[in-house]
Every structure is written in structure tokens, then in C-alpha cells.
N, C-alpha and C positions, 0 to 999 in steps of 0.2 A: 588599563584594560577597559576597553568602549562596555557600554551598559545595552543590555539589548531587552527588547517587550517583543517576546515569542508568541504568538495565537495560533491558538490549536483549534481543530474545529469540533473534535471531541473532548470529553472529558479524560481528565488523564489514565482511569481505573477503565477504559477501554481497551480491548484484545491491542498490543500494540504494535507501532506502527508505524510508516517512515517521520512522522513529527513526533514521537518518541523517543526514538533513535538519532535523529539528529538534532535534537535541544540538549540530549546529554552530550554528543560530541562537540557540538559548537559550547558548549558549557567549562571546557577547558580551554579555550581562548575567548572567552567574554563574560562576561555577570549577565546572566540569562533570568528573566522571570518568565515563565510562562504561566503566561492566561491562557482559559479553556475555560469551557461550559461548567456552569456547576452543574451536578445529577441532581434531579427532582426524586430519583428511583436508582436503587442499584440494580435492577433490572436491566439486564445485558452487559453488566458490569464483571471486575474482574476485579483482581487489587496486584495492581501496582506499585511495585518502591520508588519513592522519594526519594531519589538520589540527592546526599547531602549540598552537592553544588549546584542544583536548582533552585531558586525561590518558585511559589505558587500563587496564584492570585486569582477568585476565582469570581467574577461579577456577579452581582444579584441580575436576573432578566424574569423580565414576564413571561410566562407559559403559556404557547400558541401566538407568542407576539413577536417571535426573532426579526421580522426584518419592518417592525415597528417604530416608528416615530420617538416613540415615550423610550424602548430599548436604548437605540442610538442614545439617549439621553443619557439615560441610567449610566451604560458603559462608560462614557462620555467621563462623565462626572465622578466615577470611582477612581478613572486611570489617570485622572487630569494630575495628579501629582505626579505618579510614575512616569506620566509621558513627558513630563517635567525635565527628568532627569535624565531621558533615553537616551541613547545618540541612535540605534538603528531598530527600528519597528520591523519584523520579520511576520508576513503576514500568508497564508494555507489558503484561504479563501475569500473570494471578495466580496464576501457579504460583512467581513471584519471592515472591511474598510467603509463600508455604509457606513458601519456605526463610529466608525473613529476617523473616518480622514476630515473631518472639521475641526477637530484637535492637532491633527499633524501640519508641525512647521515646514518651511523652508528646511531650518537644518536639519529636519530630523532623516535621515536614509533609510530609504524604503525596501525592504529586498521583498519581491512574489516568489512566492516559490510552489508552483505549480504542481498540483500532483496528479489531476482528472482533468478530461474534456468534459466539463463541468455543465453545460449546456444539452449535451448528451444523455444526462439522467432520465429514467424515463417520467419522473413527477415533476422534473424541467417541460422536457418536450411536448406534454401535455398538458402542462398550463400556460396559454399565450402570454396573462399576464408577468407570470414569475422569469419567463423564458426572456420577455422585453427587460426586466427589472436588471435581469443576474445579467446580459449582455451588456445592458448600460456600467452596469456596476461596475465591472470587471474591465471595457475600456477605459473606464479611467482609471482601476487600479495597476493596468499596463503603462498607461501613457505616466502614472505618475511614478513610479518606481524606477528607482537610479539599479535596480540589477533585479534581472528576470531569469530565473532558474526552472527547467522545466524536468521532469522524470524520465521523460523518451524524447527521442529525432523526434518522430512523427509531432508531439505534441506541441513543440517548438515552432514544426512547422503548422499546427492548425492556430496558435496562436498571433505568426504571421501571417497570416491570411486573413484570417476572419479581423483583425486589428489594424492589420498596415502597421506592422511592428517596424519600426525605423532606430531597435536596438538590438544587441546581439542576446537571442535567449539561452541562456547557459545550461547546457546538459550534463546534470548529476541524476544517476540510473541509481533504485533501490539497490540495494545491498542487503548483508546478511548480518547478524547476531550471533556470534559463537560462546557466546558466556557463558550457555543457559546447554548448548550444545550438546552431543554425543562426544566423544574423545575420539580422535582417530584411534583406528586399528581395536576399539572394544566392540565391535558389531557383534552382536547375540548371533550364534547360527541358528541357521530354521530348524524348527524343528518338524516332525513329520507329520502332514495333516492333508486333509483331503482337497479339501477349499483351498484356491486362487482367494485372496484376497487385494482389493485393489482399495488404495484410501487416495481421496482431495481431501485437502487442506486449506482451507478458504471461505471469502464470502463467497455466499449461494445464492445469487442474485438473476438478475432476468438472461445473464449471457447464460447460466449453465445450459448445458445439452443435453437435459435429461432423454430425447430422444436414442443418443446415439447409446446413451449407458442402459436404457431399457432394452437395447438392441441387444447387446453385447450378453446382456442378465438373458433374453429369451435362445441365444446358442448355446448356452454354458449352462447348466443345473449345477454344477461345482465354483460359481464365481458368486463374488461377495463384493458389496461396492461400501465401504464406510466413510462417511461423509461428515467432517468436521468444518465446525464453523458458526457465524450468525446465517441463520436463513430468511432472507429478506421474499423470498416467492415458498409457493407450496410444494414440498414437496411429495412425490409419489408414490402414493402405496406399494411395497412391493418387498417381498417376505426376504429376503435376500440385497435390498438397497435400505442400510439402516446409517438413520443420523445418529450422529453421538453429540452432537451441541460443539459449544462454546469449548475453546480449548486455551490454558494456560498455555502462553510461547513458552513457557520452560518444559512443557509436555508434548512438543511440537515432535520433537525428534524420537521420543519413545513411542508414540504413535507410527511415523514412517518406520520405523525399526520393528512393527510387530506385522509390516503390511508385505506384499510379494510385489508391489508397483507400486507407483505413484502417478496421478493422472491430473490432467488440465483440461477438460473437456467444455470449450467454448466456442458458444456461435460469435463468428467475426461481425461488429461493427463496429461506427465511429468511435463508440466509447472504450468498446477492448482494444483497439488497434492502437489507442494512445496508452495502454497499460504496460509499463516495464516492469514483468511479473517479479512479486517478492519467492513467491512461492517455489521459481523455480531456483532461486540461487539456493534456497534449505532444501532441495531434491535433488541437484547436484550433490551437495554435501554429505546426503542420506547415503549414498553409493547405494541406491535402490534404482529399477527400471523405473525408467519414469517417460511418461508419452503426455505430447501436450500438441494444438494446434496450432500449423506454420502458419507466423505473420510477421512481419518486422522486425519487432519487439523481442519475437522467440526468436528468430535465426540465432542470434551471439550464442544461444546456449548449443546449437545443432550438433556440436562437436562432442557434446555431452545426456542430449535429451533426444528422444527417438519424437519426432515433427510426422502429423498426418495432414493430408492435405484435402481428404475426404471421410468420409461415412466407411466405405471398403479398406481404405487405408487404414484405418482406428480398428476396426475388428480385425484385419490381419495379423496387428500389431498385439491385439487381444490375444487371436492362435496361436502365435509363438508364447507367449506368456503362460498359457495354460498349458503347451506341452511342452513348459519347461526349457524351453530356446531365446527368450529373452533375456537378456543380459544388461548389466550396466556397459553405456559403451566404451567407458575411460577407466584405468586403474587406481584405485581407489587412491593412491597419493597424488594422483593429476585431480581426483574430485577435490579434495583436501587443499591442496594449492590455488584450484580458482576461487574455491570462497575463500581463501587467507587474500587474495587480491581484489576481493570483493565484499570484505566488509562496511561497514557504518561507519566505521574511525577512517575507513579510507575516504567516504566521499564526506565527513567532516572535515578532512584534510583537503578537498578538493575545492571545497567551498572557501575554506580559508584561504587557498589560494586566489579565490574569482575575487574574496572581497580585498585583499592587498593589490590585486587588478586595479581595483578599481578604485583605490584608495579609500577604503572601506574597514575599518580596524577598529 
């Protein structure tokens, strides 16, 4: 069994997330440690179990100093034993590799595995400096990795481009979680009540659309928008658009189970267009209405997610909702089937196959 050093870019007791998910799947075909941030705070934190077949590892760094000289150091110098013994360094982001690719050998096998149009953030785009740093960084953590795995087509391809990618970038699409799940066929029925209620499930970050959901709150006196998640922007006052915070994934599905829709309400740019939603394969599964916006990334689900392509379209899609005409568009055992084909353990398995590809074991 090859020995692998996993970097996460958060810390593990973070809402979790496809580097959660795929350290415990890949953890049954390799001796996994994953390294991650230690928390200064358990502020936006959560607790997560330790699955027995992980080791954890978690470096001391300086606070305010991550993509510091002294950092590199540090990390450097804790892992220098572990990376000793690696045979595949599995690495989320290229600011891991600032700090450790002067330790990494010849033998060691690099896999990226890409999860953001990383350059795209907007505390990137707005700082020239940081923007020059993470591009440099990051062509080299391309040009040096023997397998490139990315979350979407599109993202593969902005990786080609912006890099002069001259290897093939491997596409593994999020998946789902069912451990923690609903059961098929135990759906609560509704019960009788006035309120439409509509819930997102997710970060709340600069793509949301609060535009289109304050629209939708000013036709309807009977709609409710509940809004789970970290909130990275502010959000809007509004008697009827209420956050509920941070959500345990094992509370994930009783949440959509108490809502009349499920929505994805995002302004299109670079950075959403490379996002292969997680969110939507757990609103499949919900066999709740769920309405999200057409890009890419969403078509695969179109057969199961009701796609708007405007501001008109979303509130249509809102009027049938509220007079009770919107529907799930697949039967709940066809919803059931695509998340069993769209698990974690599936694209664990998918990954193990790119790394026997590639002689990678």
C-alpha cells in the first residue's frame, strides 16, 4: 500500500467538503495523512470525526504569515520526515506547494487536484500582488505534477489555457454523501401551512443573487427564503429572507426535507462557471423542487433540476412554486439512482483508476 501526504486547505473541523470526502475514499487504497491548517479558533468550525483510517498532522504556522518565507520553513521542517517516507504528495492548492515543493523529490508523485478557478477569487483579483504570486505558483505546481485532476470540463480547460497544459487534466465531478442522508422513501409529508418556503444550502459568497431573491420576496408576501451556510458578504435585511448559519452535513437533508424548494441562485462568472455544484447532487437526492442557474456545469443535472436562464425565468419558475405546480421533475427512485451513481466512493474509485493509469499506486 503506497503512503500518501494529503493537504487540505482547510482545517479538518470545517463544514465538509470534496477534500474530506476524498481522503477518506482514497484512504482505503493507500495510508493517507492528511495535513491541514491547525485552527487558531474554533470559530466557523464544526467537529468532524476522525475516521480511524486517517492519520492527521497538523503544522504549527504563523498567523497572518501563510504565504511567508519563515511559513515555508516551518512546514518544511515538521513534514521533512513524513515526506521522507511518502511515495505521493496529493496537493488542493498551490500555495501547499510554495511551502513544500523544495522538499519534494524527483520520486515523490505529485497529484493537483484542482477544485477552484483559484485566480478568480475576488481578494485574488484585487490584489495585483497576490494575483502575480498564486499564477506563478500554481504554473509550477501544473508543470510539476505527474496527474492533474480538475472538478469540471470547463475548469480543465481554463487550466489549459491560462498554463499551456501539455498533459491530459483528469475530470472527477463532486459527488454526494449518503451516510449521513435521508433514507429513500422516508420523506416527511408536508404538512399544511401558509408560507412557500424556499432554502440554499451553501457558501454565500459574492456570486449569490440576492437581487433576484429580493425580487421574488417583493411578488409573494407568502414566500420565505432560508439561507444556510458560512456567509462570506452581507447579507440583506429582509423580514422574510432569514439566515440560519452554519449547517452540520448530517443536518443537511433535514433542512431540505422541511423546505417546498431548493434553489441556486447565482450570478455567472469565471469563478461559478468552473464550479461542479455539490449542492446540486444533495437536491437531487432531496426529491424536492429545486431551480438553479443554466451554465455548463448545471446542464448534467437539467433532466432533474428545473435551469433559468434569466431574472423572468426564476420568478416564473417561483409562480408555479407558490401555486403549487412545481414539481420534482424525475421519480423519486430515478432521484435515488443518480446520487447512488454519484457518490464520493464512486469518484474515489475513479481516481484510483487515473492513478493505475498512470502507474501511480
Amino acid at each position: 500500500m503506497s503512503r500518501m501526504l494529503y493537504f487540505m486547505q482547510v482545517p479538518w473541523d470545517w463544514v465538509r467538503q470534496r477534500p474530506h470526502f476524498l481522503a477518506e475514499g482514497l484512504a482505503a487504497r493507500h495510508d493517507v495523512t492528511v495535513v491541514h491548517n491547525r485552527p487558531y479558533t474554533r470559530f466557523k468550525l464544526v467537529r468532524n470525526e476522525r475516521p480511524p483510517a486517517l492519520r492527521f498532522k497538523e503544522p504549527y504556522l504563523l498567523p497572518f504569515a501563510y504565504l511567508s518565507r519563515i511559513n515555508a520553513f516551518l512546514v518544511s521542517a515538521q513534514l521533512r520526515e513524513l515526506l521522507a517516507g511518502t511515495d505521493i504528495v496529493w496537493l488542493t492548492h498551490p500555495f501547499q506547494y510554495a511551502q513544500i515543493g523544495r522538499a519534494i523529490t524527483p520520486r515523490h508523485k505529485v497529484v493537483y487536484d484542482c477544485m477552484d478557478n483559484n485566480l478568480e477569487f475576488a481578494f485574488v483579483r484585487n490584489n495585483p500582488l497576490l494575483y502575480s504570486r498564486l499564477f506563478s505558483v500554481e504554473q509550477e505546481l501544473v508543470r510539476r505534477s505527474d496527474i492533474v485532476v480538475v472538478s469540471s470540463t470547463y475548469l480543465g480547460q481554463i487550466l489549459e489555457q491560462r498554463y499551456n497544459l501539455h498533459k491530459e487534466a483528469f475530470v472527477v465531478n463532486n459527488g454526494i454523501f449518503l451516510g449521513d442522508g435521508r433514507l429513500p422513501g422516508t420523506t416527511p409529508p408536508a404538512s399544511p401551512r401558509k408560507l412557500t418556503t424556499i432554502s440554499y444550502i451553501g457558501t454565500i459568497a459574492e456570486w449569490f443573487d440576492f437581487d433576484l431573491v429580493l425580487a421574488s420576496l417583493a411578488r409573494y408576501e407568502n414566500l420565505v427564503y432560508d439561507l444556510y451556510g458560512p456567509a462570506e458578504v452581507p447579507i440583506p435585511r429582509h423580514d422574510r429572507l432569514n439566515y440560519r448559519g452554519r449547517i452540520e452535513h448530517r443536518f443537511v437533508f433535514d433542512a431540505m426535507q422541511r423546505s417546498d424548494a431548493l434553489v441556486m441562485p447565482f450570478k455567472l462568472n469565471e469563478l461559478v462557471l468552473a464550479i461542479n455544484p455539490v449542492k446540486l447532487y444533495e437536491y437531487v437526492y432531496s426529491h424536492k423542487p429545486a431551480i438553479a442557474v443554466r451554465y455548463c456545469e448545471t446542464e448534467q443535472f437539467g433532466e432533474f433540476v428545473h435551469l433559468y436562464d434569466s431574472a423572468e425565468e426564476y420568478l416564473r419558475l417561483v409562480d408555479q412554486l407558490v401555486e403549487g405546480s412545481l414539481a420534482p421533475k424525475k421519480p423519486e427512485a430515478d432521484c435515488v439512482r443518480f446520487a447512488g451513481d454519484n457518490t464520493w466512493e464512486r469518484r474515489a474509485a475513479e481516481i484510483a483508476e487515473i492513478l493505475g493509469k498512470c502507474s501511480i499506486r
